[in-house]
PDB file with SEQRES, HELIX, SHEET and CRYST1 records, atoms N, CA, C and O in Angstrom:
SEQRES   1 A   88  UNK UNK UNK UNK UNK UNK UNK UNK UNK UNK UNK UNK UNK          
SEQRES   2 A   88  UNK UNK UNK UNK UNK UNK UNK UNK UNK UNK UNK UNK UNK          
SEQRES   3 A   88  UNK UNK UNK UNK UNK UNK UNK UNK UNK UNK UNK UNK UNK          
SEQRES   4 A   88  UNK UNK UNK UNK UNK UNK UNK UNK UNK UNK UNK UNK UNK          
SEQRES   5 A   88  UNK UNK UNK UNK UNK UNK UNK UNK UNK UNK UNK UNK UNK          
SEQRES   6 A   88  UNK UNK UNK UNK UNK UNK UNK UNK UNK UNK UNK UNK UNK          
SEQRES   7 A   88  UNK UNK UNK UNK UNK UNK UNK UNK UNK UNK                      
HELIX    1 AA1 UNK A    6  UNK A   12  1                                   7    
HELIX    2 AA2 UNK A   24  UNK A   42  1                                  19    
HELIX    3 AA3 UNK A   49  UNK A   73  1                                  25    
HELIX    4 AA4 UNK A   76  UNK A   83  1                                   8    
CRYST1    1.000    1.000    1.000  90.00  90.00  90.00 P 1           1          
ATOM      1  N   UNK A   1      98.167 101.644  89.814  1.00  0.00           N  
ATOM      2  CA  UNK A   1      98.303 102.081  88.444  1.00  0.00           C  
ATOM      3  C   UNK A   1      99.746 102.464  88.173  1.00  0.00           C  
ATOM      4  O   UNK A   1     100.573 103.072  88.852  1.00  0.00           O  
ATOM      5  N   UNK A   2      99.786 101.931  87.003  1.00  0.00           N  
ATOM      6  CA  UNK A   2     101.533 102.263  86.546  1.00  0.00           C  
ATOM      7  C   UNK A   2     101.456 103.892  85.930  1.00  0.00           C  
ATOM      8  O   UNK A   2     100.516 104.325  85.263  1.00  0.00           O  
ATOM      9  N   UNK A   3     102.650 104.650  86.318  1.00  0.00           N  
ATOM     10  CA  UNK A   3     102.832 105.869  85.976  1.00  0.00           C  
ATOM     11  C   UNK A   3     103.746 105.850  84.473  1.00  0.00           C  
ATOM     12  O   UNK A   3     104.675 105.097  84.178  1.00  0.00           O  
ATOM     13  N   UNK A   4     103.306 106.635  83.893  1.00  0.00           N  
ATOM     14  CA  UNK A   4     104.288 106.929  82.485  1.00  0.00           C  
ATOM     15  C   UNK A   4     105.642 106.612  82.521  1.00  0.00           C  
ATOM     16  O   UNK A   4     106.157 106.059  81.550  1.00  0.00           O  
ATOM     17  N   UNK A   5     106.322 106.907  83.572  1.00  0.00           N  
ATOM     18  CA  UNK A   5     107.685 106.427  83.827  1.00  0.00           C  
ATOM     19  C   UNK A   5     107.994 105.370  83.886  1.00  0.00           C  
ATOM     20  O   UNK A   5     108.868 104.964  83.120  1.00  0.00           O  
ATOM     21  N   UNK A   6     107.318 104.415  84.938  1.00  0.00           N  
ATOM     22  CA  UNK A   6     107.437 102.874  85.217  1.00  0.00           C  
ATOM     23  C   UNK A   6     107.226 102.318  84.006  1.00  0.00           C  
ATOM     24  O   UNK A   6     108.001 101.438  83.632  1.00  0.00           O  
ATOM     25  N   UNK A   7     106.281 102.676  83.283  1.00  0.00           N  
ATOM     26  CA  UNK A   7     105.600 101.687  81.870  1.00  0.00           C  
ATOM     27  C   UNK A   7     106.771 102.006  81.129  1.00  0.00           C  
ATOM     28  O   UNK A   7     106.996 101.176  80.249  1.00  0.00           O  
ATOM     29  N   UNK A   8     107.533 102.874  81.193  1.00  0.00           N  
ATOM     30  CA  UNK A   8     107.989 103.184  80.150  1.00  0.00           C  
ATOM     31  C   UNK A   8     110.084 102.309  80.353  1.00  0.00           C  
ATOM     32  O   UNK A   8     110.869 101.941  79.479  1.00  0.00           O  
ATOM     33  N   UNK A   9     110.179 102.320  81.562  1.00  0.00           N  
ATOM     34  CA  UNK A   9     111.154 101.814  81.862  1.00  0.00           C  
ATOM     35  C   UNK A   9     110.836  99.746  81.935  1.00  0.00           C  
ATOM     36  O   UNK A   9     111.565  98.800  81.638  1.00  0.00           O  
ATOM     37  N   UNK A  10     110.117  99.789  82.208  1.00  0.00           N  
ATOM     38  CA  UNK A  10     109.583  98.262  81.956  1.00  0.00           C  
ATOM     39  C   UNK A  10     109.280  97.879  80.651  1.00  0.00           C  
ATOM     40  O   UNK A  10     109.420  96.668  80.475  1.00  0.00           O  
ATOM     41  N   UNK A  11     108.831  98.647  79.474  1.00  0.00           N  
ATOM     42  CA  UNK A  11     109.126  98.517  78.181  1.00  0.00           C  
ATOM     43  C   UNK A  11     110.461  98.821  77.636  1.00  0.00           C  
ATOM     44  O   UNK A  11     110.859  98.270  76.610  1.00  0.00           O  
ATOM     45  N   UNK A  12     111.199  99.719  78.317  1.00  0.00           N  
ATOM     46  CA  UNK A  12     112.320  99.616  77.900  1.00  0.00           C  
ATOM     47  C   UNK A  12     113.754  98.275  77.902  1.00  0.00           C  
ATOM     48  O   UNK A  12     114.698  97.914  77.199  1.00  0.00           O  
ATOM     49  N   UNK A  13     112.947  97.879  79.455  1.00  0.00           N  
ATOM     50  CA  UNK A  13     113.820  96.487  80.032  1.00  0.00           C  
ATOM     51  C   UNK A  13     113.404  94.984  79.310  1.00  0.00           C  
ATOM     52  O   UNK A  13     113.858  93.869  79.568  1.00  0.00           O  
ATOM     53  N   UNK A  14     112.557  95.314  78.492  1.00  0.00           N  
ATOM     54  CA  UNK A  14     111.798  94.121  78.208  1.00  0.00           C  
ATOM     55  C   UNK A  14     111.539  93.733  76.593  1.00  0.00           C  
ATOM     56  O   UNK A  14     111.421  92.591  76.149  1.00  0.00           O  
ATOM     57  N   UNK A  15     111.489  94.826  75.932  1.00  0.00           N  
ATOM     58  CA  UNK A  15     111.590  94.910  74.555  1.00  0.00           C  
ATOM     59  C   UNK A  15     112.117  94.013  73.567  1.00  0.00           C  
ATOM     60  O   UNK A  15     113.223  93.686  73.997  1.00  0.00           O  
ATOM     61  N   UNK A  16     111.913  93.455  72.494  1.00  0.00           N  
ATOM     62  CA  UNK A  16     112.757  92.679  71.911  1.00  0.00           C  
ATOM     63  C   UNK A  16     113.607  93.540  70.768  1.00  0.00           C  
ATOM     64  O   UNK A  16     114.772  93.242  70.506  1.00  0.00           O  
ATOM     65  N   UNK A  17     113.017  94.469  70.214  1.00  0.00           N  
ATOM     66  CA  UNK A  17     113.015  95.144  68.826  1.00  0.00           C  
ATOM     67  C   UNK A  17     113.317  96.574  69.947  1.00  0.00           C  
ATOM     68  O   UNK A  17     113.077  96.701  71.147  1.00  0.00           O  
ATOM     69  N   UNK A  18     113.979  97.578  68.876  1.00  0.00           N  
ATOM     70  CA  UNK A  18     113.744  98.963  69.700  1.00  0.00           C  
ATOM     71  C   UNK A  18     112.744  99.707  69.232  1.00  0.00           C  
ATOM     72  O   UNK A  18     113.041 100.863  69.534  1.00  0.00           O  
ATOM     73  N   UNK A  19     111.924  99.703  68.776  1.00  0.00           N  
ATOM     74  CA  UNK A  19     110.437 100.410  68.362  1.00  0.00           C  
ATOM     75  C   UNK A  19     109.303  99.051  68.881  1.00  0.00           C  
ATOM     76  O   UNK A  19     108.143  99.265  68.526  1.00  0.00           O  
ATOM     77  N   UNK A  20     109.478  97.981  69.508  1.00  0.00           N  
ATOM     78  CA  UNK A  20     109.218  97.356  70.565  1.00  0.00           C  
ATOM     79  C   UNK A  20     108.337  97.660  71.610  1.00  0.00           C  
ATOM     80  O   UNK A  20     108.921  97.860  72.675  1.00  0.00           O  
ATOM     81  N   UNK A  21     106.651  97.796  71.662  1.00  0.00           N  
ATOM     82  CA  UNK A  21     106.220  98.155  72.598  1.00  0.00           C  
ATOM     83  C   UNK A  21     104.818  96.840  72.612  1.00  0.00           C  
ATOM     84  O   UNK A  21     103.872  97.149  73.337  1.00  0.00           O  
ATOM     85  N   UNK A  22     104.751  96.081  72.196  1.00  0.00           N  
ATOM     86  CA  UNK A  22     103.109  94.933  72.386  1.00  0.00           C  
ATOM     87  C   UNK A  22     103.920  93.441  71.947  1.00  0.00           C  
ATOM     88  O   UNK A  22     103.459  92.469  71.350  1.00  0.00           O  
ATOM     89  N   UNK A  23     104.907  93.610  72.337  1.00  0.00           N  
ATOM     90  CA  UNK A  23     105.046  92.086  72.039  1.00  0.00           C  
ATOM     91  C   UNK A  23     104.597  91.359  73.231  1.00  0.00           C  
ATOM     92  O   UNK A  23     103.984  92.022  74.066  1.00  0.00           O  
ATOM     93  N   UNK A  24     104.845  89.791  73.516  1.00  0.00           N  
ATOM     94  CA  UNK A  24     104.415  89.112  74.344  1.00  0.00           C  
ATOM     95  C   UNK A  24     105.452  89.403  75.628  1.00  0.00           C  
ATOM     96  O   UNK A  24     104.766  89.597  76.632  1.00  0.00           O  
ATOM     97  N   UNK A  25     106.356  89.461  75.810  1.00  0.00           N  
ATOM     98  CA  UNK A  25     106.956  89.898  76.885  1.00  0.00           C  
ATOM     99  C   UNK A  25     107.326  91.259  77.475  1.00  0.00           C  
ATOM    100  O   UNK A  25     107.758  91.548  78.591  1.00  0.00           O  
ATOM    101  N   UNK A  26     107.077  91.903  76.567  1.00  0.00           N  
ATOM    102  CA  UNK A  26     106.630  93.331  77.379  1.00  0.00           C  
ATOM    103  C   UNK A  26     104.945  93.352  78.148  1.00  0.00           C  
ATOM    104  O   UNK A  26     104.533  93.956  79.139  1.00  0.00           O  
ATOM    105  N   UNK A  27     104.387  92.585  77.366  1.00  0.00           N  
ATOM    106  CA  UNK A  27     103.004  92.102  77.803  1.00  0.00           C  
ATOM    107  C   UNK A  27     102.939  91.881  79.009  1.00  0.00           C  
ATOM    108  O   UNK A  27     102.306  92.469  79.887  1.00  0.00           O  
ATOM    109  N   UNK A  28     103.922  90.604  79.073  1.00  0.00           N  
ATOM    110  CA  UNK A  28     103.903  90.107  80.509  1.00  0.00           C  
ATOM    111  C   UNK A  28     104.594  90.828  81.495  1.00  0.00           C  
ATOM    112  O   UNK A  28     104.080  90.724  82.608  1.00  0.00           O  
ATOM    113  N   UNK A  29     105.857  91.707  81.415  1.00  0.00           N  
ATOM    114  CA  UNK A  29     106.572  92.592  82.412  1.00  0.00           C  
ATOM    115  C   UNK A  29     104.968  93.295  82.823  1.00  0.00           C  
ATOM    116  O   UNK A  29     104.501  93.181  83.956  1.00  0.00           O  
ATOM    117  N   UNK A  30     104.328  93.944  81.817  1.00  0.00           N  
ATOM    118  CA  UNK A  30     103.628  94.951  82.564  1.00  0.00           C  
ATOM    119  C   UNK A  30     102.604  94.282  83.089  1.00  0.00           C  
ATOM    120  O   UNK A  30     102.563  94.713  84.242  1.00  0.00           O  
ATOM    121  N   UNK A  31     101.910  93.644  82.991  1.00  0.00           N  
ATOM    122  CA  UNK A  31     101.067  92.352  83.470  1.00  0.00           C  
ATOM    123  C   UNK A  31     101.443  92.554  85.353  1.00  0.00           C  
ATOM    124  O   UNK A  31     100.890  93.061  86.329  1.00  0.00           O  
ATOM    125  N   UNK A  32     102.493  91.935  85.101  1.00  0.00           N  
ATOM    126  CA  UNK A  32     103.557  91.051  86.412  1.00  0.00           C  
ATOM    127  C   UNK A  32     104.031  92.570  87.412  1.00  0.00           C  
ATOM    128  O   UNK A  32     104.173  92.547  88.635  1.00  0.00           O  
ATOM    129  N   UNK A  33     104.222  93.871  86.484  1.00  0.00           N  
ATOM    130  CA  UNK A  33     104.826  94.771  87.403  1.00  0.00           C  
ATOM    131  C   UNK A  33     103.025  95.220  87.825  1.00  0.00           C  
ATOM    132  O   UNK A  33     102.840  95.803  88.893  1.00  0.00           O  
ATOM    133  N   UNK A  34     102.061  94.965  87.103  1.00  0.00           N  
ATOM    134  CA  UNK A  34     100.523  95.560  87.909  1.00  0.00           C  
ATOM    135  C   UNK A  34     100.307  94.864  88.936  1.00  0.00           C  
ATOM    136  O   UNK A  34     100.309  95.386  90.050  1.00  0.00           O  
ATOM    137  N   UNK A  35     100.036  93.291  88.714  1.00  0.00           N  
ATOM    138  CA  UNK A  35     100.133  92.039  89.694  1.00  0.00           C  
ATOM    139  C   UNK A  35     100.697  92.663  90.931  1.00  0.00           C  
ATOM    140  O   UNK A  35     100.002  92.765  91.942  1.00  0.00           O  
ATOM    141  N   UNK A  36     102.389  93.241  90.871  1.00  0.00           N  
ATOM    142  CA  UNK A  36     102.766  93.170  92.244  1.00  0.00           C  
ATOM    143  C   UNK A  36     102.494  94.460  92.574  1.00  0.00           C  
ATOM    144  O   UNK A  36     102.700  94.732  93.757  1.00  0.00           O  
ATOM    145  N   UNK A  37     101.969  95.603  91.666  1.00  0.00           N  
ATOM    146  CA  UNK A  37     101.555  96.397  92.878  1.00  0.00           C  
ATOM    147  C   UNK A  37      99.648  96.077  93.637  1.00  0.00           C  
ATOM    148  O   UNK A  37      99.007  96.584  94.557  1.00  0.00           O  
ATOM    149  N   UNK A  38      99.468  95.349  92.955  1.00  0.00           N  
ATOM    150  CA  UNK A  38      98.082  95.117  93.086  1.00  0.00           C  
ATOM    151  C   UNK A  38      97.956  94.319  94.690  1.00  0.00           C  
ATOM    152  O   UNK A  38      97.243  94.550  95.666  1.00  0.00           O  
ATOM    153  N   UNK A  39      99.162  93.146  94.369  1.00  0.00           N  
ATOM    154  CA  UNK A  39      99.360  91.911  95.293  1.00  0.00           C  
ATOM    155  C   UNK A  39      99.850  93.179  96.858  1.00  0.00           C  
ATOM    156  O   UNK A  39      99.266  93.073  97.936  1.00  0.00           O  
ATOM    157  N   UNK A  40     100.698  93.994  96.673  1.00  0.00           N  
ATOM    158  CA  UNK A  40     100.696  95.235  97.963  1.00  0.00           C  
ATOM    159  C   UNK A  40     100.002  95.745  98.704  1.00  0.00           C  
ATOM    160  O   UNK A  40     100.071  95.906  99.922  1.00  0.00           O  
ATOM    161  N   UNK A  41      98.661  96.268  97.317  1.00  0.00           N  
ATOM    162  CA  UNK A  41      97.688  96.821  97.904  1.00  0.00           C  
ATOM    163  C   UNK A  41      97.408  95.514  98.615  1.00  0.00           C  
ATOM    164  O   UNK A  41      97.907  95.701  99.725  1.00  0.00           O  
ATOM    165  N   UNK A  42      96.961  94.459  98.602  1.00  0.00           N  
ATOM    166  CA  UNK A  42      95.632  93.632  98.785  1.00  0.00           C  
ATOM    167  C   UNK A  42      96.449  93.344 100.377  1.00  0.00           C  
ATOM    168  O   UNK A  42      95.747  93.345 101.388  1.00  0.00           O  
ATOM    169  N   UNK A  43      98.042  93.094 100.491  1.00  0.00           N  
ATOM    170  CA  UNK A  43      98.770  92.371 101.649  1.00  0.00           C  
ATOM    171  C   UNK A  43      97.757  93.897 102.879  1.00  0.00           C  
ATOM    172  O   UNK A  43      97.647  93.759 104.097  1.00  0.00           O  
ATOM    173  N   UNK A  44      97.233  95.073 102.141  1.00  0.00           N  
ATOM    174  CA  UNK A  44      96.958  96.321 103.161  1.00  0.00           C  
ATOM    175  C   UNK A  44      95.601  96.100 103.544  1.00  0.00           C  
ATOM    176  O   UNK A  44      95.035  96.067 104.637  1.00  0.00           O  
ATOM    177  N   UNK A  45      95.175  95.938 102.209  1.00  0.00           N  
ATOM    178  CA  UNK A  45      93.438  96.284 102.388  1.00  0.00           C  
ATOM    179  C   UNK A  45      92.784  94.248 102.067  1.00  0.00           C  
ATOM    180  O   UNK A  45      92.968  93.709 100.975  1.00  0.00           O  
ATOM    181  N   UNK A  46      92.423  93.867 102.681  1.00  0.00           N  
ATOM    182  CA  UNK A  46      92.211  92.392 102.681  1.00  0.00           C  
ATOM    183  C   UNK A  46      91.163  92.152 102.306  1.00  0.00           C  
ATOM    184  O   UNK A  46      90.914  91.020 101.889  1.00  0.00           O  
ATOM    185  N   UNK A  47      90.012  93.346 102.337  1.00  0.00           N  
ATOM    186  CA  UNK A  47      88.228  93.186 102.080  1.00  0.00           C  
ATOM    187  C   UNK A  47      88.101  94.050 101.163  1.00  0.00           C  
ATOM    188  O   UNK A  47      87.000  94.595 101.085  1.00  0.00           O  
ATOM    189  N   UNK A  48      88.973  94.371 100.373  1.00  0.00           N  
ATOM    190  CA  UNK A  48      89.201  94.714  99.018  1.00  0.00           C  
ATOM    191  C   UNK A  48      88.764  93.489  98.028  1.00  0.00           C  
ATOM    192  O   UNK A  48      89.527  92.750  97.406  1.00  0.00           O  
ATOM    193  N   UNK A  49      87.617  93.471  98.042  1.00  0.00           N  
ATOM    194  CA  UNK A  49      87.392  92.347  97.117  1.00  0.00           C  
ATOM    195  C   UNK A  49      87.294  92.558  95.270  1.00  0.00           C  
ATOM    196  O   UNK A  49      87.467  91.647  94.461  1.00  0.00           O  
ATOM    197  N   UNK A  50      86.965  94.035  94.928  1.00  0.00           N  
ATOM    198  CA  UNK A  50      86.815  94.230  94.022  1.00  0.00           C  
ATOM    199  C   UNK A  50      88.241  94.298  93.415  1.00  0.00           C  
ATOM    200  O   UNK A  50      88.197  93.911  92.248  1.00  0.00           O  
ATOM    201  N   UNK A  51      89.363  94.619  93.763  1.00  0.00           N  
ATOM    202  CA  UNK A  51      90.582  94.706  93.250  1.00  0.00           C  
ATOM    203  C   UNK A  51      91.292  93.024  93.242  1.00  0.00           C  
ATOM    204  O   UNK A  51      92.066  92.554  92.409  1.00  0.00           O  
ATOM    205  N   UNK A  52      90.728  92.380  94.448  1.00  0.00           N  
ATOM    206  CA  UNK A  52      91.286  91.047  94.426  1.00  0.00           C  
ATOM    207  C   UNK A  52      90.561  90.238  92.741  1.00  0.00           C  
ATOM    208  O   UNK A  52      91.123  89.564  91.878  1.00  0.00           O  
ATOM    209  N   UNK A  53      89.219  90.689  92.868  1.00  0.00           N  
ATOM    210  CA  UNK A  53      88.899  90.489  91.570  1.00  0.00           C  
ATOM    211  C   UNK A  53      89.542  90.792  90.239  1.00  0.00           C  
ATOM    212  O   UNK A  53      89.355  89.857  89.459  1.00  0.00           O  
ATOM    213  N   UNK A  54      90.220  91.760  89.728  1.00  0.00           N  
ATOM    214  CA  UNK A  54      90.949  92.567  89.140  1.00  0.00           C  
ATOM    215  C   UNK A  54      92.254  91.868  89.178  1.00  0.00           C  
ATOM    216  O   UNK A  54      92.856  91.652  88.127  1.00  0.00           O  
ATOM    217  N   UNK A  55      92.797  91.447  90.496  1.00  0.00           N  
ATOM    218  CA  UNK A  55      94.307  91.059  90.222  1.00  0.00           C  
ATOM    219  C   UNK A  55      93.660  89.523  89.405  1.00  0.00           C  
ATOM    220  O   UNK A  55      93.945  89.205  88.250  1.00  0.00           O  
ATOM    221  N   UNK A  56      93.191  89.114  89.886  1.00  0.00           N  
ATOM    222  CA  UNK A  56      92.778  87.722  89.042  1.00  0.00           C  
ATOM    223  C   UNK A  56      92.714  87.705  87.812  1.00  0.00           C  
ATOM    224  O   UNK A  56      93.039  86.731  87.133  1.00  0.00           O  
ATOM    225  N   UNK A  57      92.234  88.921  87.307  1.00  0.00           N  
ATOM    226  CA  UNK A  57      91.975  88.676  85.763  1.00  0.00           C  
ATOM    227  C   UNK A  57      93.573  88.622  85.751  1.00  0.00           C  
ATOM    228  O   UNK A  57      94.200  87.574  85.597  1.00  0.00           O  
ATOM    229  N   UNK A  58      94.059  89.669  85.903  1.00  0.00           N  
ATOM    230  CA  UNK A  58      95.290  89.719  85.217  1.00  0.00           C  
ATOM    231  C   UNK A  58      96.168  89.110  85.365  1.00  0.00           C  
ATOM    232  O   UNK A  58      97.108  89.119  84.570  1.00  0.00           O  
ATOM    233  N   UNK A  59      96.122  88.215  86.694  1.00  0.00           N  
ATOM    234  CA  UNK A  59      96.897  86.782  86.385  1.00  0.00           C  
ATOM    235  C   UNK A  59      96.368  85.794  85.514  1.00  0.00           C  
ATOM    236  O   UNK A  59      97.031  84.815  85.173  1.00  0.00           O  
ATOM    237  N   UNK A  60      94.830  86.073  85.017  1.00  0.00           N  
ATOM    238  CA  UNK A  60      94.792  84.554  83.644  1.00  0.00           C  
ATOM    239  C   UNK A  60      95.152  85.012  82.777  1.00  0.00           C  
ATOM    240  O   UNK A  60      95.382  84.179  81.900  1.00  0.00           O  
ATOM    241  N   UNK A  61      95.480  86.611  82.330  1.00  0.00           N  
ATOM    242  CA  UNK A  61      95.809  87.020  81.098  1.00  0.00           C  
ATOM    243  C   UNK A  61      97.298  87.011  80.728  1.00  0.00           C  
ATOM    244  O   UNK A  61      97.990  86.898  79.716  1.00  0.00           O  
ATOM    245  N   UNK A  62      97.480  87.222  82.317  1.00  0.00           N  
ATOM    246  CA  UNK A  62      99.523  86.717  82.135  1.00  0.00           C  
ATOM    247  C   UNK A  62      99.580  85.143  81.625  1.00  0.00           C  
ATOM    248  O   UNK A  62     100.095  84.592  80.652  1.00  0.00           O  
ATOM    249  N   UNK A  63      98.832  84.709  82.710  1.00  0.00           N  
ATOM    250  CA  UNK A  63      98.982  83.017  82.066  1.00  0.00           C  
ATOM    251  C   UNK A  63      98.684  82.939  80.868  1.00  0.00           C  
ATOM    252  O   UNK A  63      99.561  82.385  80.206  1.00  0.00           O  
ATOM    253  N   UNK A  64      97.304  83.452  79.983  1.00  0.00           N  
ATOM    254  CA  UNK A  64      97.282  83.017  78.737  1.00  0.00           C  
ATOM    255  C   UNK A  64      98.593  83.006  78.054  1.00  0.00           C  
ATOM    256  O   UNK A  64      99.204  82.107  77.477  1.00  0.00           O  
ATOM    257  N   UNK A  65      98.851  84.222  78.273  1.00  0.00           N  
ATOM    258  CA  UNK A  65     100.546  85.355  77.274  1.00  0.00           C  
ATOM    259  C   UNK A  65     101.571  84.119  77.777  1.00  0.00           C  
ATOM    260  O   UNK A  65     102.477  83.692  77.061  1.00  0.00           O  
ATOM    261  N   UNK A  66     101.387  83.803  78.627  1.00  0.00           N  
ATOM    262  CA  UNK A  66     103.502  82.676  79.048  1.00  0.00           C  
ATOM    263  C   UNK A  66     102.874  81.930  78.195  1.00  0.00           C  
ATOM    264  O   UNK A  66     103.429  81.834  77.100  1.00  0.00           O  
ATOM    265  N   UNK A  67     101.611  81.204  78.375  1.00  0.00           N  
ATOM    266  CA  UNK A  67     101.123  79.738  77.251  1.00  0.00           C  
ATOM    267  C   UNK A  67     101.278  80.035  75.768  1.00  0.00           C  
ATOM    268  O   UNK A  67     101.905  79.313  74.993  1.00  0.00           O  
ATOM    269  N   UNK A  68     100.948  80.627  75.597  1.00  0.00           N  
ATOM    270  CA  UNK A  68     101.300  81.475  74.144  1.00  0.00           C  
ATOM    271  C   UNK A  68     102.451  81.401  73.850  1.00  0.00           C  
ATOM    272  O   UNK A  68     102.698  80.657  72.901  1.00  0.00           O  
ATOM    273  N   UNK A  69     103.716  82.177  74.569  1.00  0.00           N  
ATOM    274  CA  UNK A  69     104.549  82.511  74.408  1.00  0.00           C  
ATOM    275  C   UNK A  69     105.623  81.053  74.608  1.00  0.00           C  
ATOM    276  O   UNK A  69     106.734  81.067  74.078  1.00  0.00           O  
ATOM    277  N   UNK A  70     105.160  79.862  75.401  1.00  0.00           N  
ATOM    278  CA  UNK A  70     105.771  78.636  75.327  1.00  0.00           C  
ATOM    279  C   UNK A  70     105.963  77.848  73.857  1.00  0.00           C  
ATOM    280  O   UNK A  70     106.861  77.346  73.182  1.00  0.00           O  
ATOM    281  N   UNK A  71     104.057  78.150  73.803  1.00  0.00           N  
ATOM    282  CA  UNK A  71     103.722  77.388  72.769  1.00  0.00           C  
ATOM    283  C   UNK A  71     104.422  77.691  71.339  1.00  0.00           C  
ATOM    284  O   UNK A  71     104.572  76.756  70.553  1.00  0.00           O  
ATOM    285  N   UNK A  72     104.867  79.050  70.989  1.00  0.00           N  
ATOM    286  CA  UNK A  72     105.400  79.854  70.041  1.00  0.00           C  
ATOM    287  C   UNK A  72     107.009  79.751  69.660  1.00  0.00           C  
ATOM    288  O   UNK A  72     107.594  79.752  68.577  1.00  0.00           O  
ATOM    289  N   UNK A  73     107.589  79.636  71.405  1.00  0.00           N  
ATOM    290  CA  UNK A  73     109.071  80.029  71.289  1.00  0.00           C  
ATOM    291  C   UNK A  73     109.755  79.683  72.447  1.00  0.00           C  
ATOM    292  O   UNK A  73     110.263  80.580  73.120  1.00  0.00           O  
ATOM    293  N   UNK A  74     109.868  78.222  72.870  1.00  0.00           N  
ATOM    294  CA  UNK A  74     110.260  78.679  74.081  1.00  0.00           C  
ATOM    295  C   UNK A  74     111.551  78.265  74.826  1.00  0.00           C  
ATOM    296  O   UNK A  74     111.741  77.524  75.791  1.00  0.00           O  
ATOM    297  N   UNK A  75     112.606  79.208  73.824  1.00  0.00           N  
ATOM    298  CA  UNK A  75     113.488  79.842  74.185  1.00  0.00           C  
ATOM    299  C   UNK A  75     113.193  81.248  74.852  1.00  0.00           C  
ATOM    300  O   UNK A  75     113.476  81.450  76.033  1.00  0.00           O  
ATOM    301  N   UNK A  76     112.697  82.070  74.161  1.00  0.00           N  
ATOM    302  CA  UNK A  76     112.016  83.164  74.703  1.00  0.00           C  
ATOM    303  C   UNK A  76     111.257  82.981  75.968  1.00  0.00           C  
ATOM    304  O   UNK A  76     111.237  83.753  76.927  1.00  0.00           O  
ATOM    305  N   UNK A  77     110.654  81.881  75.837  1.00  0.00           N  
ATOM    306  CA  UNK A  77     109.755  81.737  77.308  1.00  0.00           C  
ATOM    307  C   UNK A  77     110.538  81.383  78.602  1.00  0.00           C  
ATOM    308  O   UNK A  77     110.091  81.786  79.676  1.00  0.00           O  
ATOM    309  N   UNK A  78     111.371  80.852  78.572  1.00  0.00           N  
ATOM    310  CA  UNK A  78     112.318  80.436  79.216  1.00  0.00           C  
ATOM    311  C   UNK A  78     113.455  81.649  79.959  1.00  0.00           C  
ATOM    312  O   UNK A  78     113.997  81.661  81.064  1.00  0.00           O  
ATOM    313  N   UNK A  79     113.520  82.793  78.575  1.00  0.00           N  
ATOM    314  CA  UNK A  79     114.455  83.610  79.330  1.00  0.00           C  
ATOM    315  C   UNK A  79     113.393  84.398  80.128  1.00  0.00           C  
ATOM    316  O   UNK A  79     113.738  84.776  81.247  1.00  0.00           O  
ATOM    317  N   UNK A  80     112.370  84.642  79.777  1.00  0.00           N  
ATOM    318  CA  UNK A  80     111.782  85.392  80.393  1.00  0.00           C  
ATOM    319  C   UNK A  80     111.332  85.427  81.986  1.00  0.00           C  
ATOM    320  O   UNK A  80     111.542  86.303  82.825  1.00  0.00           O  
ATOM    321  N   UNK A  81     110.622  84.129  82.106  1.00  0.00           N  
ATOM    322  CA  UNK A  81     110.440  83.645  83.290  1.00  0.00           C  
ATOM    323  C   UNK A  81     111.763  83.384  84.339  1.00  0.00           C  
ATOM    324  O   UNK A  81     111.599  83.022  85.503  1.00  0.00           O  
ATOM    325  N   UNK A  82     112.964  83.605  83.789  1.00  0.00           N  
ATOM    326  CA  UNK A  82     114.107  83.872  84.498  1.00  0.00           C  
ATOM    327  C   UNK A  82     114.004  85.414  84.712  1.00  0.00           C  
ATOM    328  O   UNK A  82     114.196  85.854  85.846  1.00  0.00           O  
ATOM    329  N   UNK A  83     113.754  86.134  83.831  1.00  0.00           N  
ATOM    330  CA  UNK A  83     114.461  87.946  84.012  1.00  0.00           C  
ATOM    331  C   UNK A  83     113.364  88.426  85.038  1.00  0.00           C  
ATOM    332  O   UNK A  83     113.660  89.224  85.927  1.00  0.00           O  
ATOM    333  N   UNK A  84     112.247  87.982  84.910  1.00  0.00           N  
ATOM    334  CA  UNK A  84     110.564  88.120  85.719  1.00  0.00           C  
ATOM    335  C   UNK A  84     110.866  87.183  87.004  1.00  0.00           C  
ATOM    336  O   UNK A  84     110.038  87.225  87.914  1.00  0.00           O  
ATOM    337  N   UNK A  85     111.613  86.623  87.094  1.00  0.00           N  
ATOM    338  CA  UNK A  85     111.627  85.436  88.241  1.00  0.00           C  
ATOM    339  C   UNK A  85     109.778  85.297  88.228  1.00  0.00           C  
ATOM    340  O   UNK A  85     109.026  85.977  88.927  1.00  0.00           O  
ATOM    341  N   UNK A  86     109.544  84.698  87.671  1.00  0.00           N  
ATOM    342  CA  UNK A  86     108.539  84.029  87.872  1.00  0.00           C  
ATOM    343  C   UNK A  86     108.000  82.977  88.917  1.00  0.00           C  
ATOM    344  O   UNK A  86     107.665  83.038  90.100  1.00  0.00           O  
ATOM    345  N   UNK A  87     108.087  81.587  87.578  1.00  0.00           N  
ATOM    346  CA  UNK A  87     108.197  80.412  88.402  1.00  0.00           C  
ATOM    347  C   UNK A  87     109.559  79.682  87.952  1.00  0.00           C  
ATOM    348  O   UNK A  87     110.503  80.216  87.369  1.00  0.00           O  
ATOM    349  N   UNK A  88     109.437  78.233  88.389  1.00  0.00           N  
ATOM    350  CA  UNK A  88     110.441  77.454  88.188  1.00  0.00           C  
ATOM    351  C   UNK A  88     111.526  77.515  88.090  1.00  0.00           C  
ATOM    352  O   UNK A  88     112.187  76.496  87.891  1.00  0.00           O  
TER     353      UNK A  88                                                      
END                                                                             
């Protein structure tokens, strides 16, 4: 779980607007910063199946948000998946 601080510095790094908090790429920072603490836990606990469940959703919901966010703009999509090192 992300603490008030982290969310809040990952919306800050990610923002497009400065009153900026639900756009699609703050979406995905926080998405991507749960993912990798999730992906930590799981490298510990391996028969953690209910959380492996959990990271899954939230990798199709990241994926929906980049598809979206291609489909919309993707200049934007492009920087992003650079600042996130994503893929490609």
């Amino acid at each position: 779980m992300l603490t008030k601080q982290q969310k809040d510095k990952v919306i800050s790094e990610n923002r497009v607007q400065p009153a900026d908090t639900g756009s699609a790429e703050v979406q995905v920072a926080l998405l991507s910063e749960r993912i990798g603490q999730l992906s930590r836990h799981m490298a510990a606990a391996k028969n953690d199946h209910h959380s492996q469940t959990g990271m899954m959703k939230l990798v199709g919901q990241r994926k929906r948000l980049l598809a979206y966010l291609k489909k919309e703009d993707s200049a934007r999509y492009e920087k992003l998946i650079q600042k996130l090192g994503l893929r490609k």
